[in-house]
C-alpha positions as CSV (number, residue, x, y, z in Angstrom):
1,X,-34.7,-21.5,23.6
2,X,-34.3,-18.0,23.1
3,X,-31.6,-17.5,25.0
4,X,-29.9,-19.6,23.6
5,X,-30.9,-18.3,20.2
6,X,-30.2,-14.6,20.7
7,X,-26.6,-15.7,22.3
8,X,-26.0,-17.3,19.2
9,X,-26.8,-14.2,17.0
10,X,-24.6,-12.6,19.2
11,X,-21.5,-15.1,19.0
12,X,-22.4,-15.0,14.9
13,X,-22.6,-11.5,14.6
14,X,-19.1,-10.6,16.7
15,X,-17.1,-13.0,15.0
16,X,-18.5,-11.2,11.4
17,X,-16.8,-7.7,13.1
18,X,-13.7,-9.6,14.0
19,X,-13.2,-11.4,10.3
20,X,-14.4,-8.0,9.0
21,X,-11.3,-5.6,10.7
22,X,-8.8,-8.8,10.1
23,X,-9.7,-8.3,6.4
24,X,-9.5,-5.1,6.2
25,X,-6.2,-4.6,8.4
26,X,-4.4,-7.5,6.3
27,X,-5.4,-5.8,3.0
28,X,-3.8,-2.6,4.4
29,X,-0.9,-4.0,5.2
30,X,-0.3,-5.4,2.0
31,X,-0.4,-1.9,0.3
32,X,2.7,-1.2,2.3
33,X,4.8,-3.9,0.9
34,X,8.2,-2.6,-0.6
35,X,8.8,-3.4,-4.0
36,X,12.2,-5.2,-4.1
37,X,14.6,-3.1,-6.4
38,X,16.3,-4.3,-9.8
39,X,20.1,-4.1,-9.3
40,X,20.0,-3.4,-13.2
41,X,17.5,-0.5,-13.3
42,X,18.2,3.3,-12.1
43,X,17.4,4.2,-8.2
44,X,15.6,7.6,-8.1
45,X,17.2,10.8,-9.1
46,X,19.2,9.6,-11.2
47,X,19.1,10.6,-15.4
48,X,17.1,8.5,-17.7
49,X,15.8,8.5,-21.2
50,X,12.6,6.5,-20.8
51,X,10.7,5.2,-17.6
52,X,11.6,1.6,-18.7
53,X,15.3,2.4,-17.4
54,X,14.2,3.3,-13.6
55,X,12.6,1.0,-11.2
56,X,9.0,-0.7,-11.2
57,X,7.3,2.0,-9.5
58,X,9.1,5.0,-10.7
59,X,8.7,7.3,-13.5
60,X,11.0,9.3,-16.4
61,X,9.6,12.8,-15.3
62,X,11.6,15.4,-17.9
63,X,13.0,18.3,-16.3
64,X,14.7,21.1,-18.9
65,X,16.5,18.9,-21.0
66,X,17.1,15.9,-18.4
67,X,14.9,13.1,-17.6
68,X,14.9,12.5,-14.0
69,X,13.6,8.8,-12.4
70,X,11.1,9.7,-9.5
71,X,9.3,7.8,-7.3
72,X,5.5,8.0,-6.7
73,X,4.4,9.8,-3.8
74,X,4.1,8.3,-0.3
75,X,0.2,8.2,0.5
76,X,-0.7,10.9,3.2
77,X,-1.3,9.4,6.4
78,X,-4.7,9.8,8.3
79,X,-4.9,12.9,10.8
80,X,-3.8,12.3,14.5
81,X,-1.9,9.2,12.9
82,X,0.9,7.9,15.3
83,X,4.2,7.2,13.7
């Protein structure tokens, strides 16, 4: 009876760890999804007025007397990271 209990704990307590990385590696990739651009909005670097007229995830960042759309910055990747 209690090895069959304490293999059971074990059993339970590995498949937690396994749902536990799955989670966490799905969630991850979904922070990498590409947001599909508009075909009616302006691609970065180009001039803009307001940040309405550049993509989704871009910005109207005023340089001098232009407004430039620019994209937000790609998130740093861990150390010893293999690309």
């Amino acid at each position: 009876m209690r090895k069959y209990l304490s293999s059971l704990f074990i059993a339970a307590t590995f498949i937690f760890l396994v749902c536990t990385v799955y989670a966490k590696a799905t969630a991850d990739m979904a922070s990498e999804i590409m947001i599909p651009h508009d075909p009616n909005k302006k691609k970065a670097g180009e001039e803009c007025k307001t940040s309405d007229e550049c993509q989704k995830h871009h910005e109207c960042v005023k340089t001098e007397e232009k407004g430039i759309c620019t994209a937000p910055p790609r998130p740093k990747l861990p150390p010893n990271a293999v690309t």
